[in-house]
GUGUBA-174688 format. One record per residue (C-alpha): x, y negated, z negated. Coordinates in Angstrom, 3 decimals. Each point is the difference from the previous one (the first is absolute). Layout:
! GUGUBA-174688
X	Y	Z
...
END
This chain:
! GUGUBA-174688
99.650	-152.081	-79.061
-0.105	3.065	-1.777
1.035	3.583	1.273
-3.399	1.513	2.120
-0.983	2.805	1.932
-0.730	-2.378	2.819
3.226	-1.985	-0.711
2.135	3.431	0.357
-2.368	1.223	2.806
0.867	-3.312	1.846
3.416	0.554	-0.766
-0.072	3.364	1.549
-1.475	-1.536	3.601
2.482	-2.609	0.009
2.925	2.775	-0.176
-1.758	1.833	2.646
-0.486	-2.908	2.321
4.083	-0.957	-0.703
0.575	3.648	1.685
-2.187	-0.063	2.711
1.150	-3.381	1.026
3.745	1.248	0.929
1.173	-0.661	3.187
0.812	3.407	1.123
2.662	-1.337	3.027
1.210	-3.168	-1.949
0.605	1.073	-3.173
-0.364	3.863	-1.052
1.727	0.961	3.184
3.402	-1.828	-1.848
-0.516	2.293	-3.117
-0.244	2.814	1.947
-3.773	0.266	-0.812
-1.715	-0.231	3.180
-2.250	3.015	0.995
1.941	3.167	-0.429
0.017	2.771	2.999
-1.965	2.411	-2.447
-2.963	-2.503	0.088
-0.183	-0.429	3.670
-0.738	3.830	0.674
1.872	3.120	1.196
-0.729	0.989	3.307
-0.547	3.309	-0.524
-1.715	2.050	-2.548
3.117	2.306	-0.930
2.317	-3.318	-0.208
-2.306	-0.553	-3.225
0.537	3.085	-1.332
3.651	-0.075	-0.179
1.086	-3.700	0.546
-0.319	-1.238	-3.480
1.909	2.974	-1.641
4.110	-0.430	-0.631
1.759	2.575	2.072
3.175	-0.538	-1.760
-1.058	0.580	-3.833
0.090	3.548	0.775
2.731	1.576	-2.693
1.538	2.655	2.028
2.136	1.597	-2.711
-3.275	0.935	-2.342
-2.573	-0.223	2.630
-2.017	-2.257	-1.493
-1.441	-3.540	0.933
1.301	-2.498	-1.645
-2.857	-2.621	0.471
-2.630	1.840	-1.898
-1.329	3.008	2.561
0.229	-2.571	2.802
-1.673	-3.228	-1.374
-0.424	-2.919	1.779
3.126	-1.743	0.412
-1.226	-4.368	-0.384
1.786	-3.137	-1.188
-1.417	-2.229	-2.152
0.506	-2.323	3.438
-2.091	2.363	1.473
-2.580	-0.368	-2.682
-0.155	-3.080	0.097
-0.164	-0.409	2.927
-3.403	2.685	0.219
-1.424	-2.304	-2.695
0.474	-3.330	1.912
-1.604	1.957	3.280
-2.921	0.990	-1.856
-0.446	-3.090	-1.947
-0.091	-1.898	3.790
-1.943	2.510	1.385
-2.716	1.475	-2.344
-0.531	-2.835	-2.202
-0.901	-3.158	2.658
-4.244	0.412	-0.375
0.241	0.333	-3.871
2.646	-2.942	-0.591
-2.057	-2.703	2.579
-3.375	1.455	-1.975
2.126	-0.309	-3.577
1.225	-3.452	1.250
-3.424	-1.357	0.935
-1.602	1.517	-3.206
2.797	-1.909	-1.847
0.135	-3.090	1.814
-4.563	-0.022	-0.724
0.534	0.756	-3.787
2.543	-3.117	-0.027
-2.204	-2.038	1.495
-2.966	0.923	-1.947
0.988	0.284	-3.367
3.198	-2.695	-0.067
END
């Protein structure tokens, strides 16, 4: 079996469906990966505006941030854990189409 676009393409939707398969309460919840509180919505509009911003990289001796101008303070958990989110939530429809597409192409061509 050589090296393929469809082989690495079918590699790609099997990653994707190893994601979107984890148990959010059983198992990412123990990594400290569940759905952060940034994902589930401020409840105001202002909270946005100055929620995600480190108050306390502010160098008071030059007057300067320290964090870039105020950038976005995230972990990688954090990341990750946006990534997982997404993967669950944006990619279901394409990954059961992908999967059913896959599953046909098996069964036609061997």
């Amino acid at each position: 079996m050589g090296v393929s676009i469809y082989s690495l393409i079918n590699a790609v939707v099997l990653c994707l469906n190893a994601l979107a398969i984890l148990s959010e309460s059983r198992f990412l919840s123990k990594f400290g990966l569940a759905t952060p509180n940034a994902l589930q919505g401020p409840v105001s509009r202002q909270e946005t505006a100055f929620s995600d911003y480190s108050p306390n990289a502010f160098d008071s001796d030059i007057g300067t941030n320290a964090n870039n101008g105020g950038a976005r303070v995230s972990s990688i958990k954090l990341q990750i854990a946006s990534l997982l989110h997404s993967v669950r939530l944006l990619l279901r429809w394409p990954l059961i189409f992908a999967n059913v597409v896959f599953v046909f192409v098996a069964l036609i061509f061997g």
